[in-house]
Each structure stands twice: as structure tokens, then as C-alpha cells.
MARVEX-719296 format. One record per atom (N, C-alpha, C): residue in three letters; x, y, z. Coordinates in pm, whole numbers, plus 50000, padded with zeros to 5 digits. Example, Ala and Ser with C-alpha at 12.3 -4.5 7.8 and 13.67 -1.06 7.14 Angstrom:
BEGIN
Ala513194943150780
Ala512304955050780
Ala513204967050780
Ser512854977550708
Ser513674989450714
Ser512905000350787
// end
This chain:
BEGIN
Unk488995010549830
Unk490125014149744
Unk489755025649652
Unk488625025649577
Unk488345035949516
Unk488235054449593
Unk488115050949701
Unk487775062449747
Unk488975068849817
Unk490245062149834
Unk491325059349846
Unk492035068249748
Unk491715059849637
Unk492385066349495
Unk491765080349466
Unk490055078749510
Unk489545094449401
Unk490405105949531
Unk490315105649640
Unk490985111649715
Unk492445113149740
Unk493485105349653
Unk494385111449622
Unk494955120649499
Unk493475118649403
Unk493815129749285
Unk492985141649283
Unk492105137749439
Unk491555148949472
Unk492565158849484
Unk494025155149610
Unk494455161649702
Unk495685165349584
Unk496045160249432
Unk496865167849371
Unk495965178849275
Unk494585176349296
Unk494265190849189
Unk494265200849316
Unk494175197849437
Unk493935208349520
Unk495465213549524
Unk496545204649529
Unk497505212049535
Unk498035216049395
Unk497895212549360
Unk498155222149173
Unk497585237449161
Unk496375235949262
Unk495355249149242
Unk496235258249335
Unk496525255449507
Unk496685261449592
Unk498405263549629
Unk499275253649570
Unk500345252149637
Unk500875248749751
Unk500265243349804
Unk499805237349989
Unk501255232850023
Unk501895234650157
Unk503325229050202
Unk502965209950190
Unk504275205950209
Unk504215193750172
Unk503685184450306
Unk503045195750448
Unk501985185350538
Unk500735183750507
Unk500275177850546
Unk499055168150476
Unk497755177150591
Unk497385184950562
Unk495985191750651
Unk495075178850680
Unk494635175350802
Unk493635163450789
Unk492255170650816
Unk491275164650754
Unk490065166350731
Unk489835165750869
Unk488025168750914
Unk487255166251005
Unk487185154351092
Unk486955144051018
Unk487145129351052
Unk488705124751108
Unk489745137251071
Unk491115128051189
Unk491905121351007
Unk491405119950921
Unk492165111850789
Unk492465122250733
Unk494095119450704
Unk494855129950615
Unk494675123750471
Unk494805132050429
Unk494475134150245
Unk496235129550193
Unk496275119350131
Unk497635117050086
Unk498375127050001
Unk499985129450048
Unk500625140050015
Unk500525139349839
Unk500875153849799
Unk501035148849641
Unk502945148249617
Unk502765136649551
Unk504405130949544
Unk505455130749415
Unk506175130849427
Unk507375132749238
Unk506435120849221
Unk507105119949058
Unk506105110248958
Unk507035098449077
Unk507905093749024
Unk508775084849092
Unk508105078549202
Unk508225085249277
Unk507325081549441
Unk506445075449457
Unk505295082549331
Unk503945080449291
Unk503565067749229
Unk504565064649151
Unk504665051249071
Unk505215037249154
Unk505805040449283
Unk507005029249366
Unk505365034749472
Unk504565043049507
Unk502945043649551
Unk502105027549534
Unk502135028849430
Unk500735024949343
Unk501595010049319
Unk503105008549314
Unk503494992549279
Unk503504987549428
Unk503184995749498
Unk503694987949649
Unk501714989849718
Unk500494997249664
Unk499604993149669
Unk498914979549599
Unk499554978549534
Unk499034965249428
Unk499624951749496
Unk501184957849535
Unk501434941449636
Unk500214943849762
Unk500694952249815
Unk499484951849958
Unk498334947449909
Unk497794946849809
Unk496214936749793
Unk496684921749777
Unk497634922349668
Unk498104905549658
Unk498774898549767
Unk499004905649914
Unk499714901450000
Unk498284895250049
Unk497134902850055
Unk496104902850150
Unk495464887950023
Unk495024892349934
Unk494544881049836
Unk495044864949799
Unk496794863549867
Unk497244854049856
Unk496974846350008
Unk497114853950113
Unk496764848950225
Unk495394838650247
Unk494454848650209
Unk493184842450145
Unk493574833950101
Unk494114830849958
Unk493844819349860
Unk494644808649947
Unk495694811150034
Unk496234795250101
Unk494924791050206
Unk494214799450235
Unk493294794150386
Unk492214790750236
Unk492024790450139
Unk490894785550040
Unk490084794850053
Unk489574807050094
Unk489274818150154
Unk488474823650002
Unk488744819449862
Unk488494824649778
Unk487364832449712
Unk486714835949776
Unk485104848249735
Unk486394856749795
Unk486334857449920
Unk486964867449998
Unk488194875649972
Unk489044867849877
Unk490324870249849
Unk490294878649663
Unk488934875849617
Unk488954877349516
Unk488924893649498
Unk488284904049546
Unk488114915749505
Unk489544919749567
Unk490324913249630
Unk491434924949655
Unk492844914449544
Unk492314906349385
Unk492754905949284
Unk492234915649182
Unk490964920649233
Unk490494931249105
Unk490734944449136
Unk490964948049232
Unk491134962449280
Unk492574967549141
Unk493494958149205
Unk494794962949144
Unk494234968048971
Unk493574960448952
Unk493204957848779
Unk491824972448787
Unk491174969748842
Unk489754981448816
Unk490684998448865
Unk490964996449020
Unk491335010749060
Unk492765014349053
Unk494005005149020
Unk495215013949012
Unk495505008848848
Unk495625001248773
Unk496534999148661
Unk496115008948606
Unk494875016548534
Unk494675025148447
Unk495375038548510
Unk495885041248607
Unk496235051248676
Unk497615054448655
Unk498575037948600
Unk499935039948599
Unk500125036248461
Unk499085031848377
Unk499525026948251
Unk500265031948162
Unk500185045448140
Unk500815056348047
Unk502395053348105
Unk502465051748261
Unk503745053348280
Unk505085044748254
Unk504325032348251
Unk504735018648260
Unk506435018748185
Unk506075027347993
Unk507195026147932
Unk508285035547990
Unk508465042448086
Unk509215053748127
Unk510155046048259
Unk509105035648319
Unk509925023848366
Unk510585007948323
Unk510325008848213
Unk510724997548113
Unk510044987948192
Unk509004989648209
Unk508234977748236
Unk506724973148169
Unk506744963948138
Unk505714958647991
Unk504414955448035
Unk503174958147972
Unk502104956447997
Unk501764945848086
Unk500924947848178
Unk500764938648273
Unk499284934648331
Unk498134943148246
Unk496864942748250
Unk496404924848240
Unk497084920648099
Unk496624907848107
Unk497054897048207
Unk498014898948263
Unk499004888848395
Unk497834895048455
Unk497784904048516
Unk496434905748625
Unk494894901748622
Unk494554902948482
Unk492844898048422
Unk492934881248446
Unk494324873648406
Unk494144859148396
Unk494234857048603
Unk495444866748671
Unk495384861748818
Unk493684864748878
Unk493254869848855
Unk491774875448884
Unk490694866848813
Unk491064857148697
Unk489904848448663
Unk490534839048722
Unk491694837748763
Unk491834823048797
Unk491764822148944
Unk491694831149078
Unk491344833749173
Unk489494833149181
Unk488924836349066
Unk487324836049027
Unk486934820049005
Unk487734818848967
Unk487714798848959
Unk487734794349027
Unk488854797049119
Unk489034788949269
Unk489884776949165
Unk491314781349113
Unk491964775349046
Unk493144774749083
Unk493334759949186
Unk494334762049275
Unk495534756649165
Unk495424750549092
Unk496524744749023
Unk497264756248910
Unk496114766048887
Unk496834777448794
Unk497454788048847
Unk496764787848983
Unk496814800049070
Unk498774804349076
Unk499734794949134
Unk501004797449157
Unk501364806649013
Unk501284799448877
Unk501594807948791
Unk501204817048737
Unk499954823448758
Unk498854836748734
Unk499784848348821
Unk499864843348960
Unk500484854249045
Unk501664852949039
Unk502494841948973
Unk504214845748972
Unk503804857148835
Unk503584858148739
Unk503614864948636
Unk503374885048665
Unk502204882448804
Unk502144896148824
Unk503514900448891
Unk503784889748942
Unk504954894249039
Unk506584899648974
Unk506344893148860
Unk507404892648789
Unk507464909948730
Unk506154910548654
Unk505734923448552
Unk506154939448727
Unk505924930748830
Unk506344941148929
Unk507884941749017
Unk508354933148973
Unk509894930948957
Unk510244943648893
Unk509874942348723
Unk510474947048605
Unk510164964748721
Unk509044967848715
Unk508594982248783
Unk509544981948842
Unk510124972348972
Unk511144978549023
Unk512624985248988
Unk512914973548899
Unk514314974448869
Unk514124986548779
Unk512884993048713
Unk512495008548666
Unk512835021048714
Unk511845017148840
Unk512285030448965
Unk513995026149016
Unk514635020149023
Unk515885016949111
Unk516525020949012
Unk516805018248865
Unk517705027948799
Unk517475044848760
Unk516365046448807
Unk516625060848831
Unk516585070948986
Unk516955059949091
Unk517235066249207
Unk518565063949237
Unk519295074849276
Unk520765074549331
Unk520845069049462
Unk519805071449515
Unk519195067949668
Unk518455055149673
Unk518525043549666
Unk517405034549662
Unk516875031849848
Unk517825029449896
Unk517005027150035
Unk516275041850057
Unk516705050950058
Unk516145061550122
Unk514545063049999
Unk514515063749890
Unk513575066949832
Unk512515052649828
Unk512945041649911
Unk511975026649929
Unk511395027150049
Unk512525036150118
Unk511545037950282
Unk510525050450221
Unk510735057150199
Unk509685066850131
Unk508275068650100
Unk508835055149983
Unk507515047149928
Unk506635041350031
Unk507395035750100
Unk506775025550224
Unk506115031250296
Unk506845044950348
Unk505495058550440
Unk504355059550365
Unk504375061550212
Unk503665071350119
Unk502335055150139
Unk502435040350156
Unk501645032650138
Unk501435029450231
Unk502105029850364
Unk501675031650447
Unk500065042050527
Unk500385055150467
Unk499685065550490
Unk498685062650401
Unk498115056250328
Unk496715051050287
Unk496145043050373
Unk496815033350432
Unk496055027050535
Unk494745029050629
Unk495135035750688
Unk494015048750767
Unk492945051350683
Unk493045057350614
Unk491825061750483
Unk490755047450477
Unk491545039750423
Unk491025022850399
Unk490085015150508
Unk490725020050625
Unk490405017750769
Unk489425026250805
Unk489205037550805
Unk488485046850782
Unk486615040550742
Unk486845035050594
Unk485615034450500
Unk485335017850616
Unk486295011150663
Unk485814999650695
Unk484915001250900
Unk485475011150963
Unk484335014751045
Unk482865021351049
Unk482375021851141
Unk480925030351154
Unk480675024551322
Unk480475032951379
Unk479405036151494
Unk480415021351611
Unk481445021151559
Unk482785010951668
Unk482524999051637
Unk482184998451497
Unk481944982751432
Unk483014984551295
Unk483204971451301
Unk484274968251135
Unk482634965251049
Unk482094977350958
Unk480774971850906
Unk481904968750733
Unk482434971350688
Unk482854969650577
Unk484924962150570
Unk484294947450602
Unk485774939050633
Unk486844939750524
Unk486264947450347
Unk487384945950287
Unk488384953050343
Unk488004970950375
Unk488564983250416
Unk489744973850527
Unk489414967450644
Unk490484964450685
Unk491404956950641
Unk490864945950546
Unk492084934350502
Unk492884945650388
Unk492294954750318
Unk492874967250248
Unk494024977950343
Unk493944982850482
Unk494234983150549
Unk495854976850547
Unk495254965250613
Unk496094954450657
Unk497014951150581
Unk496814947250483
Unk497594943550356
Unk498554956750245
Unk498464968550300
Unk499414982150292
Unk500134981450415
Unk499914979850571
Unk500934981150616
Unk501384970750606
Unk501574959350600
Unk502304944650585
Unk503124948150474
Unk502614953150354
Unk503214959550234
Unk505194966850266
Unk504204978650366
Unk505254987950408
Unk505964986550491
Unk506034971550539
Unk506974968050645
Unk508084956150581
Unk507074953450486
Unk508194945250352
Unk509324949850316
Unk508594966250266
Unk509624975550200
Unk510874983150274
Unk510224979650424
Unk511534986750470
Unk512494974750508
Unk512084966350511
Unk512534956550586
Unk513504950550440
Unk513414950850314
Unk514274949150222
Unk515344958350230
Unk515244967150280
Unk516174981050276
Unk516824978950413
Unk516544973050508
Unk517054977050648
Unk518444976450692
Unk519284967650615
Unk520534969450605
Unk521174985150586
Unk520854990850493
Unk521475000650442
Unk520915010350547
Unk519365008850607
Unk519105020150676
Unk519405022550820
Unk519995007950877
Unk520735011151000
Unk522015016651005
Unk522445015350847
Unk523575021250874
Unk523495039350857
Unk522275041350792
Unk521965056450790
Unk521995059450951
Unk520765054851018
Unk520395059651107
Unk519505045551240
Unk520175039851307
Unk519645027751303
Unk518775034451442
Unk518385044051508
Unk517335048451600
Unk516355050651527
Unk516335057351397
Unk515015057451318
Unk514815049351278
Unk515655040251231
Unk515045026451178
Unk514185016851306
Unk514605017651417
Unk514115013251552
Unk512755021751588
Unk513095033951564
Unk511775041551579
Unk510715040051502
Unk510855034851362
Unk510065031051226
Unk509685015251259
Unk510435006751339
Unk510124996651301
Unk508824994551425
Unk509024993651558
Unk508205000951647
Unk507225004251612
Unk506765017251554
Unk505305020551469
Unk504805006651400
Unk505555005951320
Unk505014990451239
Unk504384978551327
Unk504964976051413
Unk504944964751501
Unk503794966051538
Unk503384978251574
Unk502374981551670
Unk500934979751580
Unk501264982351465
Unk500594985951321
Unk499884968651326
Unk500924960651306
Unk500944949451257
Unk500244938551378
Unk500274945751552
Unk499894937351646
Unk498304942251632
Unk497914950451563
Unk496774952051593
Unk495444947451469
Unk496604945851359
Unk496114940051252
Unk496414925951231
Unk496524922951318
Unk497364904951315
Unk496234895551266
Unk495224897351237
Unk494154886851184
Unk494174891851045
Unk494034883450991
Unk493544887550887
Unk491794886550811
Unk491144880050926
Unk490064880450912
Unk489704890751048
Unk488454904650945
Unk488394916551088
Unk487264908951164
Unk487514908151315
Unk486654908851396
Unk485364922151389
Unk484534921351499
Unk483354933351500
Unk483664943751533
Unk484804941451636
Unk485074957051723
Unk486274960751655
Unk486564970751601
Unk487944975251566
Unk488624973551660
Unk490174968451571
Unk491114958951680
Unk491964977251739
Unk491794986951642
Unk492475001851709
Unk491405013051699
Unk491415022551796
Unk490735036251733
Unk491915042951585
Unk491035050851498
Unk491315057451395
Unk492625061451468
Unk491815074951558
Unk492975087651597
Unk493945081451646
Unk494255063851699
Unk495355062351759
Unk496305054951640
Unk495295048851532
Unk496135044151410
Unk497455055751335
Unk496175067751363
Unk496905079251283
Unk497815083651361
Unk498135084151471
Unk498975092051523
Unk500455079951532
Unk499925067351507
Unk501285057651474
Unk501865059051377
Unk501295062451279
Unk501275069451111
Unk502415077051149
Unk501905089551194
Unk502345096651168
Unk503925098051223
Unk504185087051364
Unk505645085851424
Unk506525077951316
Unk505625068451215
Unk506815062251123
Unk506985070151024
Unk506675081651015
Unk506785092450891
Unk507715098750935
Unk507455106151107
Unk508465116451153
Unk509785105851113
Unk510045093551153
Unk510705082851208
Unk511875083451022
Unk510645079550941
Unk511775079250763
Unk512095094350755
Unk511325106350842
Unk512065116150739
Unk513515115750791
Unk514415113350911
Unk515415112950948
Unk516325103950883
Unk516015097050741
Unk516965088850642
Unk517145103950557
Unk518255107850637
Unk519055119850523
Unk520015117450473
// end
């Protein structure tokens, strides 16, 4: 996750410096550098990375899974909250550091009886974020499928740090992975009403990518062999991107 994050504020000082078009140049390795996005985008980013860990961290906590489930409760808290904090009042949504410090000690406990209300509380404080971003989009489905590409397209990166030499050597990277596209199939899938009626072949074409996304990540515990190659993850990526830009 961290390397995730330093590499997406890598890729806005580079574009602040250079002015770069809004495609994503991919590095050597085949991983594109995440686009730089309106604040908006950026913020409905980072609330829909924080579910993708708690999607992956709650899964865990029903299988009792809890060592395992625990760092993808601290990620949200160590590598994204300080990132959106400033922004929080601009979405009328109220501090939420401590709902996350108590879901993260009480996941550290292995505190099944506190656990339901630690994580309704984050869930709630990410409610409020929403109903933030939704009163200032005229567009809500179109700017949720958006989001959903934009968290989507971290995936890869995540996936990325969790191979070496055609081994899963680092299993968070995939349940990190895993738990953004599950994220981004949430998000469209709340919207899908409105977006078949935009365009219901892209929505078919978007959902497709996902599927494929989701058959290959279907464990949630990673096996040894990566369940996809990179270059074929990315190039699914990249059909559910072509796939939302056609919500005009």
C-alpha cells in the first residue's frame, strides 16, 4: 500500500512539473503510474481504497483469520487518512481517525464481540464521505463508475509488489489487490441501474473485465503461483477503463 500511495504523488508532482495528457505512460515493468485526478475523484479514490482493505479485513475476521486481517485495518489509518484529512471538512464529513484506531485495536484483540461496532462506525464516518462527494456531483453514476476505474487501476501496482520470479512471495499485495477490485465492482454495481440506461454494452463490457478480475482472484487466501500474469491483469484494466469512458 505504501508504495501504491508514494507512487501516486509521485505521478502528480510529475504531472504538475510536465503537463503529461491524461494516459497513464507505463513504466518498464508493464504498471501504469495512477492518473492524476480532480480533488473530487481523488477523495471518492482513497474512500473506495479504504473500503477495499475493510472488504479484504472483514473477510478475514469472519474465517477468525485475525493476524492476517489485521494490517489491511491499519493501512487505511497509517497510509491513506493523513492523505485526506485536510479534506474531510470540504465533504462534511467528521473526523474518523479514532473510529479507525479503536476498529484496528479491536481487530488486534481478536475482539469478536466489539468488532461489529468498531467497523459499523468506520462505515458510517464513510457514508457521511459519500453523501459529501454526491452533493457535489451533478453526475453521480457517471463520476462512481469513475471512481471505481481510478481503484480499480491500483490493483495491478499492489499485485505487482506481491510477485517475484512466478511466486505470490508477498500475500498482503494480493489480498490488497483483491480487495480494490471487489471494491470496484461494488461501486459499479450500486450505480448499475442508471448505467444501463446510459449505455448498457459498456456496462456489459465493464462488467466482463470485472468478472474475469474477480475469477482469478476468487480466494482470498493467495496460493504460490499467481492465479494471473501482470501483463494480462493489465490489459483487463485497461478494457474496463476503455469500457467507463463510454458513460457520456
Amino acid at each position: 500500500m505504501r508504495k501504491a500511495l508514494t507512487a501516486y504523488w509521485l505521478a502528480m508532482a510529475i504531472a504538475i512539473t510536465l503537463a503529461p495528457s491524461s494516459l497513464n505512460a507505463q513504466t518498464s515493468s508493464t504498471i501504469a503510474k495512477p492518473a492524476v485526478l480532480p480533488p473530487d475523484a481523488a477523495f471518492g479514490r482513497f474512500i473506495g481504497l479504504i473500503r477495499g482493505h475493510l472488504l479484504t479485513g472483514d473477510e478475514l475476521v469472519k474465517q477468525r483469520d485475525w493476524g492476517v486481517a489485521h494490517p489491511h485495518f491499519m493501512f487505511p489509518l497509517e497510509e491513506i487518512y493523513g492523505v485526506i484529512r485536510e479534506d474531510l471538512p470540504g465533504y462534511n464529513t467528521p473526523p474518523f481517525d479514532g473510529a479507525l484506531k479503536t476498529l484496528a485495536r479491536t481487530v488486534a484483540a481478536h475482539n469478536a464481540k466489539q468488532y461489529p461496532k468498531a467497523l459499523e462506525r468506520v462505515k458510517n464516518a464513510l457514508a457521511a464521505a459519500d453523501a459529501g462527494l454526491k452533493a457535489r456531483q451533478r453526475d453521480w453514476p457517471r463520476f462512481t463508475v469513475e471512481a471505481a476505474v481510478a481503484v480499480l487501476k491500483t490493483a495491478p501496482e499492489e499485485y505487482a509488489d506481491a510477485v517475484a520470479k512466478a511466486r505470490i512471495v508477498h500475500p498482503v499485495g494480493y489480498r490488497t489487490a483483491r480487495g480494490f477490485i471487489l471494491e470496484a465492482d461494488r461501486m459499479v454495481e450500486s450505480v448499475a441501474g442508471d448505467l444501463e440506461a446510459k449505455n448498457p454494452d459498456a456496462l456489459r463490457e465493464l462488467r466482463e473485465a470485472l468478472a474475469q478480475l474477480k475469477q482469478a482472484f476468487a480466494a482470498v487466501t493467495a496460493l504460490n503461483r499467481p492465479p494471473i500474469e501482470e501483463t494480462a491483469m493489465l490489459a483487463i484494466v485497461s478494457r474496463a477503463e476503455l469500457a467507463v469512458a463510454k458513460f457520456q
